[in-house]
MARLUMVEX-547686 format. One record per residue (C-alpha): residue in one letter; x, y, z; residue number from 1. Coordinates in steps of 0.02 Angstrom, whole numbers, plus 50000, padded with zeros to 5 digits. Layout:
+----+-------+-------+-------+-----+
: aa :  east : north :    up :   i :
+----+-------+-------+-------+-----+
:  a :     X :     Y :     Z : NUM :
...
+----+-------+-------+-------+-----+
***
This chain:
+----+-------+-------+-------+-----+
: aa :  east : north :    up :   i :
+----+-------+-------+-------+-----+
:  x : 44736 : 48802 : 44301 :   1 :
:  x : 44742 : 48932 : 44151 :   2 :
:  x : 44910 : 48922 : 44151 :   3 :
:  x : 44926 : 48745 : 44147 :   4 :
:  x : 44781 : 48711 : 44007 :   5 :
:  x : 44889 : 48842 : 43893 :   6 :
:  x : 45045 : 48767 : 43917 :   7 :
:  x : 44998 : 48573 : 43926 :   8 :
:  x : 44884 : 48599 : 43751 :   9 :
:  x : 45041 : 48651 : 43653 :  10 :
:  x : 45175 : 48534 : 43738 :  11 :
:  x : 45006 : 48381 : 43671 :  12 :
:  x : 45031 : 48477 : 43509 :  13 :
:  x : 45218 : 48432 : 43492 :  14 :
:  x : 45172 : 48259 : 43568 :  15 :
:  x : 45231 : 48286 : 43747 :  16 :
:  x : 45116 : 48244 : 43870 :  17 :
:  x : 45178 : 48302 : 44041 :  18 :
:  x : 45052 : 48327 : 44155 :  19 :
:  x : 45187 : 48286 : 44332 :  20 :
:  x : 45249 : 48457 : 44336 :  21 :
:  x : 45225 : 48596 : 44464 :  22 :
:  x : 45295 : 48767 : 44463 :  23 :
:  x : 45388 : 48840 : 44638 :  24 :
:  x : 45326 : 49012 : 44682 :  25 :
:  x : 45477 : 49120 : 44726 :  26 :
:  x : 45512 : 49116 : 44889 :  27 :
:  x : 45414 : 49233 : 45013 :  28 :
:  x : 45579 : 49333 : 45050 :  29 :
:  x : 45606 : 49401 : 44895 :  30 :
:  x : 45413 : 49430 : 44877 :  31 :
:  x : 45365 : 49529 : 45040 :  32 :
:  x : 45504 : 49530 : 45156 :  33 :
:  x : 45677 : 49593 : 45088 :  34 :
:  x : 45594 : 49659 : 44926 :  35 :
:  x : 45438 : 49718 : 44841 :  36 :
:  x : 45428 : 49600 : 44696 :  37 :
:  x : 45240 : 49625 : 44656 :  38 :
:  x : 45277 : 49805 : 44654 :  39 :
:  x : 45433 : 49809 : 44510 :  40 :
:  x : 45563 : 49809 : 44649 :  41 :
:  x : 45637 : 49637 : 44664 :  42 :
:  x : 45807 : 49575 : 44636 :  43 :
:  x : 45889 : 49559 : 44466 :  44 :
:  x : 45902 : 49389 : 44458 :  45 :
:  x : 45713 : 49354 : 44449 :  46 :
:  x : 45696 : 49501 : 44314 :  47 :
:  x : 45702 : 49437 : 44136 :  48 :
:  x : 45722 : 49508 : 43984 :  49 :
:  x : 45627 : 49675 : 43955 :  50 :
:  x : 45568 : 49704 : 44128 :  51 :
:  x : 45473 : 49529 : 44143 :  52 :
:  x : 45432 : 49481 : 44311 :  53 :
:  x : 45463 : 49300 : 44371 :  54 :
:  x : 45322 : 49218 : 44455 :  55 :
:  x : 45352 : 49041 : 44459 :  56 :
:  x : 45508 : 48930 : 44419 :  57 :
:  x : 45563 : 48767 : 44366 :  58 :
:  x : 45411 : 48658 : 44338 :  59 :
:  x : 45473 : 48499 : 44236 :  60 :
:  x : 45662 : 48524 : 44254 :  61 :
:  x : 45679 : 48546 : 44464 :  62 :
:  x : 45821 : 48670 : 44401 :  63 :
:  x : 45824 : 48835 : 44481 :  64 :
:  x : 45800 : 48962 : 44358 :  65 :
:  x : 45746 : 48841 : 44233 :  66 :
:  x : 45562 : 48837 : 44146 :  67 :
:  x : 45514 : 49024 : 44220 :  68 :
:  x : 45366 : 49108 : 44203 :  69 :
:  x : 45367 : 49269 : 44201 :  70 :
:  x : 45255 : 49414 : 44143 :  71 :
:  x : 45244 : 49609 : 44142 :  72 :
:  x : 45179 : 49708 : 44283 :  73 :
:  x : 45094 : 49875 : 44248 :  74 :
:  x : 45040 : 49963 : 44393 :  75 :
:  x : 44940 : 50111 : 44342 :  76 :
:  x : 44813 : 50248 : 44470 :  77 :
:  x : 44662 : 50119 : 44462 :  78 :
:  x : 44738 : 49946 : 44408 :  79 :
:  x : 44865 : 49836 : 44411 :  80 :
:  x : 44899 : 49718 : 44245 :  81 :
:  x : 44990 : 49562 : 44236 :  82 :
:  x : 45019 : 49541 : 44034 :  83 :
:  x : 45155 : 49495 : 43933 :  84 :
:  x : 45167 : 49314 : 43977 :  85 :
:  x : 45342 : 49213 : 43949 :  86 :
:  x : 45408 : 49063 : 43986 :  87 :
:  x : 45612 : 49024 : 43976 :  88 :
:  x : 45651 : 48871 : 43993 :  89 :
:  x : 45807 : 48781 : 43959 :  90 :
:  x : 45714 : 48594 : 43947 :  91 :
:  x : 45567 : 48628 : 43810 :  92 :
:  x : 45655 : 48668 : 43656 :  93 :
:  x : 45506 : 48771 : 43562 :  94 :
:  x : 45445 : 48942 : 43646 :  95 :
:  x : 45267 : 48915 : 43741 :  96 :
:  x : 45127 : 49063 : 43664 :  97 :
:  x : 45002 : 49124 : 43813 :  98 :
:  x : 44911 : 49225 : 43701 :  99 :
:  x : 44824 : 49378 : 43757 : 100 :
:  x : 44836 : 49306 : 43935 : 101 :
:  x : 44809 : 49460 : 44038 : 102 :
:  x : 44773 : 49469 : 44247 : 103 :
:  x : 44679 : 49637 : 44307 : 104 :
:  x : 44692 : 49690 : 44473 : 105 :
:  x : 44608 : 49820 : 44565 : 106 :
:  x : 44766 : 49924 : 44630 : 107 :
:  x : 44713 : 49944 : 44801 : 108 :
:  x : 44630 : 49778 : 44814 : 109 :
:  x : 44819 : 49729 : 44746 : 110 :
:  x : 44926 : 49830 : 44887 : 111 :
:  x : 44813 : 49761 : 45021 : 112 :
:  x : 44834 : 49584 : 44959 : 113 :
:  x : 45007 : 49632 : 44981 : 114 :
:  x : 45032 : 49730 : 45139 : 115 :
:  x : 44912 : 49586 : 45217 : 116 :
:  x : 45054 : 49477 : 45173 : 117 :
:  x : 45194 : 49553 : 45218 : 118 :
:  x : 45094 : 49589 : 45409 : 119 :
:  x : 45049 : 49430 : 45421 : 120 :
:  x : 45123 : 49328 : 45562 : 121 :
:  x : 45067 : 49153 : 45646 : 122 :
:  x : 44963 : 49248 : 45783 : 123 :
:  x : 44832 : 49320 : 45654 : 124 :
:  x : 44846 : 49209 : 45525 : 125 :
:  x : 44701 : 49083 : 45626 : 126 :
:  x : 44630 : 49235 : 45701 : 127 :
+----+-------+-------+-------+-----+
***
C-alpha cells in the first residue's frame, strides 16, 4: 500500500491514473529454493544497476522484466535495511521518486522469516 500511494500520486501528477496494476513477486525459486535472494545471493538477472535488488516486476506492462522494483539490501550485525528504492520500467517514460522510503528489519527476525520459508512444506503450513 506504501508503495502503491508513492507511485500512483506521481503517475496523477503527470495525469495518468492507473490504479489496475499489480506487481508479480519473483518467483519462490529464485527467492528460497535455488538461491538466497533476500540475502544478496540471487541470480544476475534480477540484480540491477548498483547492486539493487528486484522485488517485484512488471505491474502495468505484463512484460517480464519490465516496470521492476527494486531496492538495496544492507544486512548489517543487528538489522537488515531495504533503502534505495528504484523502479525501471520500460512503459512510464519519467523516473518514479520513493523518497526516503526505507524498510528496517530486525536481522534475526529477518533470517527466520526466511529459513521459515524455505522449511516450509504443505504438512506444516496448516499445522
Amino acid at each position: 500500500m506504501i508503495i502503491e500511494k508513492i507511485e500512483a500520486e506521481q503517475l496523477a501528477r503527470k495525469g495518468l491514473h492507473i490504479r489496475n496494476g499489480c506487481y508479480e513477486g519473483i518467483s519462490s525459486f529464485i527467492a528460497f529454493d535455488n538461491q538466497n535472494h533476500f540475502l544478496c545471493k540471487t541470480l544476475d538477472d534480477y540484480i540491477y544497476s548498483n547492486q539493487r535488488y528486484t522485488l517485484y516486476d512488471y505491474k502495468y506492462s505484463g512484460i517480464p522484466g519490465d516496470h521492476s522494483l527494486t531496492c538495496k539490501i544492507a544486512i548489517g550485525p543487528k538489522e537488515v535495511i531495504w533503502y534505495d528504492f528504484k523502479n525501471f520500467s520500460k512503459v512510464i517514460s519519467f523516473e518514479l521518486n520513493y523518497g526516503e522510503l526505507e524498510f528496517h528489519f530486525c536481522v534475526d527476525q529477518y533470517f527466520d522469516a526466511i529459513n521459515a520459508v524455505r522449511n516450509n512444506t504443505a504438512g506444516n503450513i496448516y499445522s
